[in-house]
N, C-alpha and C positions, 0 to 999 in steps of 0.2 A: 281679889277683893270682890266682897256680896255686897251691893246697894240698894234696900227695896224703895222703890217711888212710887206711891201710895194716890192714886185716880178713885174719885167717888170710893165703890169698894172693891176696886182691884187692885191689884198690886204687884207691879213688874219687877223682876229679878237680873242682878246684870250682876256677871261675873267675867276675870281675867285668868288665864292661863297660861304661864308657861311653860309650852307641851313641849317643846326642843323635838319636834316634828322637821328639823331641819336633818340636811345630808351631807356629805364631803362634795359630790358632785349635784351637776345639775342634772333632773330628771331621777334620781334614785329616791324620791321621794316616792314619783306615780308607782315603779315598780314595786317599791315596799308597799302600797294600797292596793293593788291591782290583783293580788292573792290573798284572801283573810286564811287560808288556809296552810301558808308555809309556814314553818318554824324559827323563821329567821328572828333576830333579834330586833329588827327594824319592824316588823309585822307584830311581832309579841307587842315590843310598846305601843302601838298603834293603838291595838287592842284594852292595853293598861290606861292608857288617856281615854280613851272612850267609855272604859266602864265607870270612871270617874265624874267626866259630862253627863253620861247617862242616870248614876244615882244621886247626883247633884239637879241637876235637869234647870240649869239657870234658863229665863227666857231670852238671856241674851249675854252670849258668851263671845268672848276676844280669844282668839288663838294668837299667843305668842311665839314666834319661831316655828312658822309654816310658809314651806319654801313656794315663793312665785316662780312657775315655771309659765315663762313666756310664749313658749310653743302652742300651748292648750292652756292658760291661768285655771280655769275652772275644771279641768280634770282631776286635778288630785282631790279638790274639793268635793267632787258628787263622787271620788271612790271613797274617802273618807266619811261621808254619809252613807251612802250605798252597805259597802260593805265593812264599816266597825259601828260605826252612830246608831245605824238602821237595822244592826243587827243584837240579841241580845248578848252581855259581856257578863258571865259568872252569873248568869238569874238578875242581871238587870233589865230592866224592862227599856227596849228600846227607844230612844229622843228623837223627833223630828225635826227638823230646823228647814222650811221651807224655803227660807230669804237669807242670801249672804251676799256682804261683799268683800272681793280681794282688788289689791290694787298693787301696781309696782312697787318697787322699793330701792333707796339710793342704795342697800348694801350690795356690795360687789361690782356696782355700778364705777367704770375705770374712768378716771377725773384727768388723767394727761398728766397729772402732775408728781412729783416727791413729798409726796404729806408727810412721809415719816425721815425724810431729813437724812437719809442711807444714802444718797450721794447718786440713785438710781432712779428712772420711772418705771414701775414696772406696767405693764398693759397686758398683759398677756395670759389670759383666763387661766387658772391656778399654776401660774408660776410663784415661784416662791417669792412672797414678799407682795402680791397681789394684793391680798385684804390690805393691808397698811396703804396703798393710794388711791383704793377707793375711794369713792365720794362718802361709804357708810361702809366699818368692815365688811368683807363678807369673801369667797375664794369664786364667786359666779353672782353674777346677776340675779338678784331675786333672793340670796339667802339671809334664813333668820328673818324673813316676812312676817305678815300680819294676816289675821282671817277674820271676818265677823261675822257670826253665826245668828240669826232671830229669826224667833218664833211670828214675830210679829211684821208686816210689811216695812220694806226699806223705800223711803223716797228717792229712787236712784236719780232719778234726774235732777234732784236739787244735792248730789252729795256736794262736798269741797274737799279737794287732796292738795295742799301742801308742798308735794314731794321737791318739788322747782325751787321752794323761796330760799334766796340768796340770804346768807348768814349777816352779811353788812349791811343788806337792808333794814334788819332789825336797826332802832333809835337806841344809840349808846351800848351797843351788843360789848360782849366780852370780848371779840374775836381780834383787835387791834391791842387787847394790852397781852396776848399770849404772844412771850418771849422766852427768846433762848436763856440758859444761865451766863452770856457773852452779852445782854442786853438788847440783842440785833431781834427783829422782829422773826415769829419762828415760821408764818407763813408773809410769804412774798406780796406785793400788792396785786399782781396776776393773780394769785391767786387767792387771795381773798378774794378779790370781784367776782370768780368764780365758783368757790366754795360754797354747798347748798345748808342750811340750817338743820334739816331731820336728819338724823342717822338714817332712820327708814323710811318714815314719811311722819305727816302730820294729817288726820282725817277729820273730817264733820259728815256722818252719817246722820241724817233724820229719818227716824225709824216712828213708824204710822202706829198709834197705840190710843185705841178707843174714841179714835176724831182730836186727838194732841199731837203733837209732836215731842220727840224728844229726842235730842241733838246727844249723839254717843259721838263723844272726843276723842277720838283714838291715836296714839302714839307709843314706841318705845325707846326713849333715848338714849347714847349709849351709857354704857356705865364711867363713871368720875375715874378710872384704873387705867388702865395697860398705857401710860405715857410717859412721863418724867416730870421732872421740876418746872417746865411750863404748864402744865396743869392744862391744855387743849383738849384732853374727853371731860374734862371735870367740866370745865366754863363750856363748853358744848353742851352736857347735860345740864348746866342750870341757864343755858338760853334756850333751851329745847323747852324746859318746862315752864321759863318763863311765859314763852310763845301762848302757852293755853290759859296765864293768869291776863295776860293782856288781851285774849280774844274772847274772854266773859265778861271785861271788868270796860263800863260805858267810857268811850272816849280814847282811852288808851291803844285800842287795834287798830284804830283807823289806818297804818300803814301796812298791812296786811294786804298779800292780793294771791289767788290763788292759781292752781294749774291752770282751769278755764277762764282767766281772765277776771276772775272778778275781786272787786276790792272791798275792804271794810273787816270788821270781827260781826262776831254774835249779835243779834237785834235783841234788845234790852227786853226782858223779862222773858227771855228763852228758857224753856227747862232742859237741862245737860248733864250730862253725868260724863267725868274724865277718867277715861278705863284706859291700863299698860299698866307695864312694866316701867314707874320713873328711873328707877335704878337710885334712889334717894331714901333718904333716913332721914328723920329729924334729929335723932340723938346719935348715931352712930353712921360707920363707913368715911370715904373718903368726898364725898357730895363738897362743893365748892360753895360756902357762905351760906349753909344751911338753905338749898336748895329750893328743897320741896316747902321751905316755908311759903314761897309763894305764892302755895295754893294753898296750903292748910291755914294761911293766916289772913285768905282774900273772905272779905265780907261778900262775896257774890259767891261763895263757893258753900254752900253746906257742909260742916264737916263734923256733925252730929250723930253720925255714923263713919269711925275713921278705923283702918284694920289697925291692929298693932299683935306683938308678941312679948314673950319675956327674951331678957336680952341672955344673950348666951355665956 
């Protein structure tokens, strides 16, 4: 999704990607960055997403499914600039993005526990059956991350990351009426208490734009599928997306507290735009109670500019 926000007479550009920049392992991301010159299939698309950013040239673009590699976070980043952004793709004219930020992410991230109910835990970085106990799928730490790319300065000292907040801390969350088809609850009370709310994380990036601010909401929740007749990605995704109608709308977020400690939503008459992948439809898919209504139908949300398609 393209959203221009319209300053005296400029006008900022913010777009969402799903570049599936992700890998099987951890680190074969930096290697596929690290040569713009092999032929490998993991370098060709490298290349395919960049000339795409390049001839689009939003001023501020989400990378969807870009792997956090904990070792160095910011390496694959500056090769991905460096050598596909920064370089021209098919007579595109090279994009510069000075300012990014990446941040953890719960997929892959091993939660101790049997979330998918196989009778096993597994813990052990891509054994089989790994992604199913994570805290967010994933076969390693970091996979299917987030990237945020601007032209324009980021206030990093004032970001907020999410990634921590417990799913039951949410007020009247979905997460206690997800049951088995036996009526027995399908997560345990351990591990509810445990269980984190983002699949990957949930951000507040304020990004410096002409002496404004403007708060990019970043998220990718999972998709409402891969479960059964408890329906736990589905009611995960529409309290993931709930999380961002109650942290614009006055009053409502006040139980919100973030990785650094601080408590509260949005300060009233903030300007924000909520960039990801919801994994929601209004009319169509498997989204749990029409979802994404409650941002498309939040009076704090502008939605005068909404994407859509024809239906297939």
């Amino acid at each position: 999704m393209s959203t221009d926000i319209t300053h005296t007479t400029d006008t900022i550009r913010f777009a969402q990607f799903n570049a599936s920049l992700n890998r099987r392992t951890e680190g074969q991301l930096v290697q596929d960055l690290a040569d713009p010159t092999a032929t490998t299939a993991g370098t060709n698309q490298a290349k395919a997403i960049a000339e795409i950013v390049q001839r689009t040239s939003p001023d501020v673009v989400l990378i969807n499914e870009f792997d956090y590699f904990a070792a160095d976070p910011t390496e694959a980043v500056e090769l991905f600039q460096q050598n596909f952004l920064g370089v021209s793709q098919n007579g595109a004219d090279p994009v510069e993005y000075p300012y990014f930020y990446i941040a953890p992410s719960n997929t892959g991230v091993a939660s101790g526990f049997d979330l998918d109910n196989n009778g096993s835990v597994v813990t052990e970085v891509g054994a089989p059956g790994y992604g199913n106990d994570a805290f967010g799928f994933g076969n390693f730490p970091g996979q299917f991350g987030m990237l945020l790319l601007s032209k324009y300065p980021i206030d990093t000292e004032n970001v907020r990351t999410f990634q921590n907040f417990r799913w039951q801390d949410m007020p009247d969350s979905l997460l206690p009426t997800i049951a088995a088809p036996d009526s027995d609850p399908w997560y345990s009370a351990e591990e509810q208490a445990a269980l984190r709310l983002s699949s990957k994380s949930h951000w507040d990036v304020p990004i410096q734009v002409n002496g404004k601010t403007i708060h990019a909401l970043v998220s990718h929740p999972t998709p409402p599928v891969f479960d059964g007749p408890e329906d736990r990605n589905g009611k995960r995704n529409h309290d993931e997306i709930r999380f961002w109608s109650d942290y614009v709308t006055p009053g409502a977020g006040d139980y919100i507290y973030d990785d650094q400690g601080r408590t509260g939503a949005l300060s009233a008459g903030s300007s924000f735009v909520i960039m990801g992948d919801q994994n929601a439809d209004p009319f169509d898919g498997d989204s749990f109670d029409d979802a994404i209504l409650q941002l498309l139908d939040n009076r704090y949300v502008n939605t005068s500019v909404t994407p859509s398609s024809e239906v297939a």
